[in-house]
C-alpha positions in Angstrom: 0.0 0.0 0.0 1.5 3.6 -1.0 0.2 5.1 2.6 -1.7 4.8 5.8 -4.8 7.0 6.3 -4.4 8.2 10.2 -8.1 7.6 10.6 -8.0 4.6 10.0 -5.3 3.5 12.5 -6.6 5.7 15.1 -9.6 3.5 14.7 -7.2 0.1 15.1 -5.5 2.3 18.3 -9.0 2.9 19.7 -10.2 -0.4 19.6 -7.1 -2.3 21.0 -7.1 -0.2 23.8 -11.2 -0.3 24.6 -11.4 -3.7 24.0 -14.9 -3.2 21.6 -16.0 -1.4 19.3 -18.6 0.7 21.0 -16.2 1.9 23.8 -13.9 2.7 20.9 -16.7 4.9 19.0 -17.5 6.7 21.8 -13.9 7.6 23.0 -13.2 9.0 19.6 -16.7 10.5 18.7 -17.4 8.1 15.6 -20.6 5.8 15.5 -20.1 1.7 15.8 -20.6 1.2 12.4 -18.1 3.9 11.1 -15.5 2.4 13.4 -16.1 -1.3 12.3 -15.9 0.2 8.7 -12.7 2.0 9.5 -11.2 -1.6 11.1 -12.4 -3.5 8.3 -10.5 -1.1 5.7 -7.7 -1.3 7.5 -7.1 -5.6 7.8 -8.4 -5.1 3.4 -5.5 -3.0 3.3 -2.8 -4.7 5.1 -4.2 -8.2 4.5 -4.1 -9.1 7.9 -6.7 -9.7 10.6 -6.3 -7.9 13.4 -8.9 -8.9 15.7 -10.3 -11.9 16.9 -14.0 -11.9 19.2 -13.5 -13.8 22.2 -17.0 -13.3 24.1 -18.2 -10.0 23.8 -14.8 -8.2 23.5 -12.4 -8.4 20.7 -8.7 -9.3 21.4 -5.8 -8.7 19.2 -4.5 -11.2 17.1 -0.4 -11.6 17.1 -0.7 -9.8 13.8 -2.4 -7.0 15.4 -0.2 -7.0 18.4 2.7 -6.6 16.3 1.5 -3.6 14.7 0.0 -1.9 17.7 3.6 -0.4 18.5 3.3 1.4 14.7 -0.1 2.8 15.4 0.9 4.3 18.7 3.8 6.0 17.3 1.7 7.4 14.5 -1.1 8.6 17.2 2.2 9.9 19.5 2.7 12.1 17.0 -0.9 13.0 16.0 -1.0 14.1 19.7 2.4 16.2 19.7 1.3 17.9 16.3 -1.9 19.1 17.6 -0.3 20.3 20.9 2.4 22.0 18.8 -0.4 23.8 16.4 -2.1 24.9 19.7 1.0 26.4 21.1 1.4 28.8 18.4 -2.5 30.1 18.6 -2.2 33.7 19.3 -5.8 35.0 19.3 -7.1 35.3 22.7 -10.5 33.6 21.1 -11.2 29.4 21.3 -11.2 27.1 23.4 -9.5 26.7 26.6 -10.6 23.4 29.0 -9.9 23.3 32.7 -10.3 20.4 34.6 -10.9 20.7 38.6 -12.4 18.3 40.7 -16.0 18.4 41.9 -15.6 21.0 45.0 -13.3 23.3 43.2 -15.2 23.4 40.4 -18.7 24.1 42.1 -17.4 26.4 44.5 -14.4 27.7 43.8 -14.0 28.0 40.0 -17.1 29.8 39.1 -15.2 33.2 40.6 -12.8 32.9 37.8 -14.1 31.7 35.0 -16.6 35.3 35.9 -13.2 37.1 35.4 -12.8 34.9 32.5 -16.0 35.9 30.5 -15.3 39.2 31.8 -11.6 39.9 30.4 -12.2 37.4 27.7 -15.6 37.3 26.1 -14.2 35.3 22.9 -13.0 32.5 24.7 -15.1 29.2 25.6 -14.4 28.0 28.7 -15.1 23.9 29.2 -14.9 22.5 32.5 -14.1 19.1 33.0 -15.2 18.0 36.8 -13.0 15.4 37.3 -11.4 13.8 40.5 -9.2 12.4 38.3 -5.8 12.9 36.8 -6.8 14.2 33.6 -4.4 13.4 30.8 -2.8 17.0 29.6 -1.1 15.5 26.5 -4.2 13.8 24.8 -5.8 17.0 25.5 -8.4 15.9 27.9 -7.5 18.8 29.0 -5.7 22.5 28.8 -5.2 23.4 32.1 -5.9 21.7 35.4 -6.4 22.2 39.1 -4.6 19.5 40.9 -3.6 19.2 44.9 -0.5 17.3 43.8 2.8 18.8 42.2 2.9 17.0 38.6 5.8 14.7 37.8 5.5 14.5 34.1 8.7 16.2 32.7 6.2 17.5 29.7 3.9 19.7 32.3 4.6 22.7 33.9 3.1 23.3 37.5 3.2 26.2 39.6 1.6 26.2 43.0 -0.5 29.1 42.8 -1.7 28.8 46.6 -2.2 26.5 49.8 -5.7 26.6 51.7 -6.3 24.4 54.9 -8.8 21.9 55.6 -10.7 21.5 58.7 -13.8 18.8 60.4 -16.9 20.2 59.8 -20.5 19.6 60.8 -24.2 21.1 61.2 -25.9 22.1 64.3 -28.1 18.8 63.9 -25.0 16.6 64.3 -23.1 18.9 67.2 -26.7 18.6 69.2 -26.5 15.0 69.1 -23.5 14.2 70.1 -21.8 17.7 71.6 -18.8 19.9 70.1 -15.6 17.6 70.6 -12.4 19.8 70.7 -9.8 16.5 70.4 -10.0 13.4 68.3 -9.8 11.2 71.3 -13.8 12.9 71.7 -15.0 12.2 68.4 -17.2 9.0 67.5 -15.1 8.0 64.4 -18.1 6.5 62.6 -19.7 10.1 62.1 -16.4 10.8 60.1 -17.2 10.7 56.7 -14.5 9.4 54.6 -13.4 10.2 51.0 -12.4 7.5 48.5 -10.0 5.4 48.3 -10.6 5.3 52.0 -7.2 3.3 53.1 -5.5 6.3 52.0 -7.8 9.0 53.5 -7.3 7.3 56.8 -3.4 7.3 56.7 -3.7 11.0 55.7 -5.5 10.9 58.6 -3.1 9.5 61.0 -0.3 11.3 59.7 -1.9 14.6 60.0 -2.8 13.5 63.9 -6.2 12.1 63.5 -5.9 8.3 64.6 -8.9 6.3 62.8 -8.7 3.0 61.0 -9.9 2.9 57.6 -12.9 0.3 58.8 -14.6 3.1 60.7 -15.9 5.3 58.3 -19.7 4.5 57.7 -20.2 7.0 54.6 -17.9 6.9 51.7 -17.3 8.3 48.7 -14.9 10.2 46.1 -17.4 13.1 45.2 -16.6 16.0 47.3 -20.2 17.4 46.9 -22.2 14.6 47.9 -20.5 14.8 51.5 -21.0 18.4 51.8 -25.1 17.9 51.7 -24.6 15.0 53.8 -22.8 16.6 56.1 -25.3 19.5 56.0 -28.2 17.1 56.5 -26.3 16.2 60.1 -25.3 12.5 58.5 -21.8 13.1 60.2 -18.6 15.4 60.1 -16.7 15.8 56.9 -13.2 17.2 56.0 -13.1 20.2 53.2 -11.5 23.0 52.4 -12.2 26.1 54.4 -13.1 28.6 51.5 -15.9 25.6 50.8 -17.1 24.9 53.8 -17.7 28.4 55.2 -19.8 29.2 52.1 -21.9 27.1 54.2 -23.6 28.8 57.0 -25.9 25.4 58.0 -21.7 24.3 58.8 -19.8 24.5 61.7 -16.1 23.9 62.5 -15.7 21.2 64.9 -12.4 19.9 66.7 -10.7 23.4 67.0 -7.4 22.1 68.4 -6.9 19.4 65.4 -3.9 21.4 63.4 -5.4 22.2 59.9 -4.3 19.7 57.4 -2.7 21.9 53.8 -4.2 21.4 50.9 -1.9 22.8 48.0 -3.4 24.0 44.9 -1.5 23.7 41.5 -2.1 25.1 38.4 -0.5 22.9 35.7 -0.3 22.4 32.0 1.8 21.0 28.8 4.5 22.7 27.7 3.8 23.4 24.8 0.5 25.0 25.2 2.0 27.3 27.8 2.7 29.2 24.7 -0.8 29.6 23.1 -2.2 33.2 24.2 -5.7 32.2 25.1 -4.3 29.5 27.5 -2.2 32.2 29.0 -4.7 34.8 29.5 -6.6 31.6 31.3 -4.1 30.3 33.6 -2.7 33.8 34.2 -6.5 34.8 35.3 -6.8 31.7 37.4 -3.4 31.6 39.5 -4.2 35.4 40.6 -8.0 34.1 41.7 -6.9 30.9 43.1 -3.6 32.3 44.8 -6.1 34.5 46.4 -6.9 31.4 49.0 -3.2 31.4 50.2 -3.2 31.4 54.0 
């Protein structure tokens, strides 16, 4: 064959790694049938099959797995070209996609994307709520708010501020069961916990809060949820203090527990860094965010 259309290995790519082809379609927009077209074209044109169906997923063949290197290369450098084209964007118009988790972006981020819309009417701002990681090279997103310094060599971070975290509960909870000052007076099954819970409760310990990970009755990894549980006097949760004291149905409980840091980090690709609408966004967003230092 004289040459590869991209499409249709991005298709081969897409379905290797979602293991069927209506996981693929959706993680690259395209409908099942357009996808099993693309696949199809693809073993017609290199005369190999490069999928076998074993239940209701299809596997790679050792044909396909030998090629699958190739077709990540080629979508390697897909990705870097479309991060290099965005770099040298200069109009302050576009897109620009920030990714915070769930609290930050409910409560926090609003503030700033005002200033946004304010300073920069022709940009588009998506927000991706996400507790997760979100992958800054494949463009999931442009910019994101993170509580951990990035390690990727290909992402710039800057720590913009550092807020605290204290318990809080409502007035419904503290009249069941009093206002304790020290741990060693708080039932540890009202502490909510967030997910993974084993490692909440050794961020616990370390910070001088001894419970075991077994103790927490209420659990989950979406910030919000606990904040209207907590407000509805199901037990005590641990957020942020610009979050919390939004709240007025919340009070701070355990006043001599040291305040536990939460950093905040502003971080994106390289390469982007350089593009003037993501610029004029992160710019706008470490002078709103670095406002919660202290």
């Amino acid at each position: 064959m004289d040459g590869l259309d991209w499409n249709l290995a991005r298709a081969f790519c897409a379905t290797a790694e979602a293991g069927s082809l209506s996981a693929a379609a959706r993680r690259i927009g395209l409908t099942q049938p357009t996808l099993s077209r693309q696949v199809a074209a693809l073993e017609a044109a290199l005369r190999v099959t490069l999928f076998e169906r074993v239940g209701k997923s299809l596997v790679l063949t050792e044909a396909g797995l030998g090629l699958l290197a190739h077709a990540q290369a080629m979508a390697a450098a897909a990705d870097a070209l479309a991060l290099a084209a965005a770099g040298t964007a200069q109009d302050v118009a576009g897109r620009v996609t920030i990714s915070a988790t769930d609290a930050v972006a409910v409560h926090l981020l609003p503030d700033s994307i005002a200033r946004i819309r304010r300073d920069a009417p022709l940009i588009t701002v998506v927000v991706v709520v996400s507790n997760a990681i979100s992958d800054l090279r494949r463009r999931e997103a442009d910019i994101a708010i993170r509580h951990v310094r990035p390690t990727d060599p290909e992402l710039i971070g800057r720590l913009v501020g550092e807020s605290q975290a204290y318990v809080y509960a409502a007035p419904s909870w503290i009249a069941r069961h009093g206002a304790p000052r020290t741990p060693a007076d708080f039932p540890a099954e009202d502490l909510m916990g967030f997910a993974p819970v084993e490692q909440f409760a050794a961020h616990l310990n370390a910070a001088g809060f001894p419970v075991a990970a077994d103790r927490f009755r209420i659990v989950s990894e979406n910030a919000v949820a606990l904040l209207e549980m907590a407000r509805r006097g199901l037990g005590a949760v641990i957020m942020m203090r610009e979050i919390a004291e939004r709240m007025p149905d919340l009070v701070r409980i355990l006043p001599d527990l040291p305040a536990t840091p939460v950093p905040i980090w502003l971080v994106t690709h390289r390469e982007l860094r350089t593009s003037r609408r993501v610029r004029v966004v992160y710019d706008i967003l470490a002078d709103a965010l670095g406002t919660l230092d202290g």
